[in-house]
C-alpha atoms as a printed R data frame, in Angstrom:
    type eleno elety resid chain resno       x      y       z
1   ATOM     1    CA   UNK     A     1   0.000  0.000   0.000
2   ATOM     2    CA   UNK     A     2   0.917  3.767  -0.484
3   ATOM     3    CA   UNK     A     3   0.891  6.655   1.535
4   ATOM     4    CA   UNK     A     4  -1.413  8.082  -0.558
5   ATOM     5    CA   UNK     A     5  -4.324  5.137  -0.162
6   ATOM     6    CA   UNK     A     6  -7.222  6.560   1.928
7   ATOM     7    CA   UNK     A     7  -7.895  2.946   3.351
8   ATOM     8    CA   UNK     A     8  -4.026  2.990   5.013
9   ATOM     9    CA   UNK     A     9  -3.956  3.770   8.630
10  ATOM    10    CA   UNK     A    10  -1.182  6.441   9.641
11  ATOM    11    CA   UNK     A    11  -0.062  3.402  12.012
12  ATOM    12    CA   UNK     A    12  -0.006  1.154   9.431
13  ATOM    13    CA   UNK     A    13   2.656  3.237   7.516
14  ATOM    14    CA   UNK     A    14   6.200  4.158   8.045
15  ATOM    15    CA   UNK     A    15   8.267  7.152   8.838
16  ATOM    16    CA   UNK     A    16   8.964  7.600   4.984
17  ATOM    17    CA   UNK     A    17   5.685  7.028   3.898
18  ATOM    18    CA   UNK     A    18   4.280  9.627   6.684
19  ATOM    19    CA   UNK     A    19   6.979 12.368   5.867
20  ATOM    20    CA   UNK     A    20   5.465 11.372   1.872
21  ATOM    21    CA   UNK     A    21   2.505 11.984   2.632
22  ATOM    22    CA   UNK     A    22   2.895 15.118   4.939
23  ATOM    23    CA   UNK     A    23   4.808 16.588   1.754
24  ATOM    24    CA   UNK     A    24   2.015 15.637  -0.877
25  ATOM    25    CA   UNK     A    25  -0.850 17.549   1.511
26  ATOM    26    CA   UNK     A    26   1.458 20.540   1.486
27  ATOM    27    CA   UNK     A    27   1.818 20.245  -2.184
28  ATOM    28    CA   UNK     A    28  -1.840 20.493  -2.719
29  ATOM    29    CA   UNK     A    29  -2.290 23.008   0.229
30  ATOM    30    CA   UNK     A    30  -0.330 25.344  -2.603
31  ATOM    31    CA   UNK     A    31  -1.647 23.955  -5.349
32  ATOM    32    CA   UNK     A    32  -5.102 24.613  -4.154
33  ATOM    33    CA   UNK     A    33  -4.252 28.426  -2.473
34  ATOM    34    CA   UNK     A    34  -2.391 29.646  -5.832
35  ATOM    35    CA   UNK     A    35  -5.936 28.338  -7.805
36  ATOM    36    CA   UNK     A    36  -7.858 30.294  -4.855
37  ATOM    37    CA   UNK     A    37  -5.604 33.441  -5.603
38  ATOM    38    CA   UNK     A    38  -6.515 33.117  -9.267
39  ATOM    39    CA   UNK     A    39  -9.835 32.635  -9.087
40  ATOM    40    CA   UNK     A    40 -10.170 35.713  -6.334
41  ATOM    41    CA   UNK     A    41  -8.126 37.869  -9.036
42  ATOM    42    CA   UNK     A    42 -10.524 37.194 -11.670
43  ATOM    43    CA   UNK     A    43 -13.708 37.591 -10.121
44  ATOM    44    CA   UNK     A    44 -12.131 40.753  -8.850
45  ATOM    45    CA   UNK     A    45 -11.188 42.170 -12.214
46  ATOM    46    CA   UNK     A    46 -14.243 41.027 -13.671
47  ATOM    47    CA   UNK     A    47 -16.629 43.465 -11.173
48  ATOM    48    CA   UNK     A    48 -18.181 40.930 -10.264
49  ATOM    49    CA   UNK     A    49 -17.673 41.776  -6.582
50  ATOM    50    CA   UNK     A    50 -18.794 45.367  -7.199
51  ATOM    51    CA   UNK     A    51 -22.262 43.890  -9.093
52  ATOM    52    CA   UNK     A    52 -23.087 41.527  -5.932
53  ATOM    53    CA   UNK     A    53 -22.154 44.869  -3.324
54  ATOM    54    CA   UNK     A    54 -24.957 46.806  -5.631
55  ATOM    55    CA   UNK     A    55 -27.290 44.614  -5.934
56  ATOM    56    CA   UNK     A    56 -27.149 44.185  -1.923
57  ATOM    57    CA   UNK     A    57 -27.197 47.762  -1.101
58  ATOM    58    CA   UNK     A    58 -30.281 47.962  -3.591
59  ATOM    59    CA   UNK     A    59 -31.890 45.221  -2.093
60  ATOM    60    CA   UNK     A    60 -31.325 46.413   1.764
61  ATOM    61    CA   UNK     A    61 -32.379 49.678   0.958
62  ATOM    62    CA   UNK     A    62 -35.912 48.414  -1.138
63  ATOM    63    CA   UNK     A    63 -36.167 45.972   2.413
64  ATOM    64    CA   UNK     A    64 -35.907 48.974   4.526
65  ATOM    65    CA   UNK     A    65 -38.326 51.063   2.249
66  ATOM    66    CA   UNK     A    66 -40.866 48.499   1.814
67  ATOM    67    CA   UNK     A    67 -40.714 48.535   6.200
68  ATOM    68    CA   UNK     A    68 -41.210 52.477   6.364
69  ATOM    69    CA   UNK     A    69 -44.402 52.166   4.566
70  ATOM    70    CA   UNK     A    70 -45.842 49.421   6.343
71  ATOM    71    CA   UNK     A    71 -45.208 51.122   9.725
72  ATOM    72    CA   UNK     A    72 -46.522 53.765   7.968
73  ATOM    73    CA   UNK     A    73 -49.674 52.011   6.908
74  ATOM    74    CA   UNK     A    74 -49.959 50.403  10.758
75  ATOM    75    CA   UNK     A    75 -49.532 53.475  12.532
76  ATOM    76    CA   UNK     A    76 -52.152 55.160  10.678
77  ATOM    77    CA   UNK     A    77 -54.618 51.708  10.566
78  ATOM    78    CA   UNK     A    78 -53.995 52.184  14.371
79  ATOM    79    CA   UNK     A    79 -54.878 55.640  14.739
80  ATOM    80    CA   UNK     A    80 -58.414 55.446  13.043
81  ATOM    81    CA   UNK     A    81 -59.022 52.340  15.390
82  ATOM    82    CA   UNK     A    82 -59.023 50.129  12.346
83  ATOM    83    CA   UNK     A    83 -56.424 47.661  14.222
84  ATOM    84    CA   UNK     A    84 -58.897 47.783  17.543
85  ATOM    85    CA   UNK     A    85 -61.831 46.751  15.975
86  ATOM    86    CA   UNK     A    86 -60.584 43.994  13.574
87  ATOM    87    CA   UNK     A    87 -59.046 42.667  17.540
88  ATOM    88    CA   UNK     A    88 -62.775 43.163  18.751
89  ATOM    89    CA   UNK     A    89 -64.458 41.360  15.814
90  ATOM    90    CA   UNK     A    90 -62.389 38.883  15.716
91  ATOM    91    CA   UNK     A    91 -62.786 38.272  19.559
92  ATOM    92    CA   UNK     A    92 -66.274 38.266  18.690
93  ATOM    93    CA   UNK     A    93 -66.265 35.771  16.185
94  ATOM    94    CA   UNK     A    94 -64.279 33.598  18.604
95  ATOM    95    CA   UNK     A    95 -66.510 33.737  21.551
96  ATOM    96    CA   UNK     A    96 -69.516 33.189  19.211
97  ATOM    97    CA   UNK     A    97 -67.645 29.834  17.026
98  ATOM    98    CA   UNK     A    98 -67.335 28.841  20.849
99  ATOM    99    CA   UNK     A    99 -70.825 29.286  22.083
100 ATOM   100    CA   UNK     A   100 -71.827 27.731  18.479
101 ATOM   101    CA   UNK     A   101 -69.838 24.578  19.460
102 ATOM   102    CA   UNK     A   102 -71.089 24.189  22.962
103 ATOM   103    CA   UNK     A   103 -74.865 24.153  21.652
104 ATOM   104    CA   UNK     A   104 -73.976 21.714  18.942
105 ATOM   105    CA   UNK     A   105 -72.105 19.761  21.881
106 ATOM   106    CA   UNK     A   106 -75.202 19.871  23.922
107 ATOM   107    CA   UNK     A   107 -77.701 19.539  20.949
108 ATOM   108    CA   UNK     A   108 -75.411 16.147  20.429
109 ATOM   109    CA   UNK     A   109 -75.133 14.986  23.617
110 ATOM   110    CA   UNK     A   110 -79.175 14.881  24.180
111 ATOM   111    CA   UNK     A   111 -79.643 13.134  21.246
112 ATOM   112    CA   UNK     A   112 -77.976 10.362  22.464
């Protein structure tokens, strides 16, 4: 077996095939950071990084727009009471679905 088999245990190798495989992970450690340098470089030239910063700022700013004018909207439903008595009616409805279900509870109940 190699050093470089997954299915080899670190005990089951030797001092040469450790310091082998130490030095093919640091390989690809550069390998893979001079790729990740690249690949930063050209998405950088590219403005793509610029693009996605835009189109985040637009976004956070339509986000806190769009959340001015529903405060907007609530504070003013609030003020003409418009909030209060959609609470009350809807109370209202609840405490009458719940007297509605204790009479057909009853109704049932007696007819058995």
């Amino acid at each position: 077996m190699t050093a470089t088999d997954s299915k080899v245990s670190i005990r089951e190798m030797t001092p040469e095939q450790t310091a082998e495989a130490i030095k093919n992970i640091a390989k690809r450690i550069r390998e893979e950071s001079t790729k990740l340098r690249e690949a930063v470089k050209i998405i950088r030239q590219s403005g793509a990084i610029e693009e996605l910063t835009e189109a985040v700022r637009e976004a956070t700013m339509a986000a806190r727009d769009t959340a001015k004018e529903i405060n907007e909207v609530a504070t003013d439903l609030k003020k003409r009471g418009v909030i209060r008595e959609t609470i009350n009616a809807a109370e209202q409805t609840g405490s009458s679905a719940r007297d509605t279900a204790q009479t057909m509870k009853d109704t049932v109940s007696r007819q058995k």
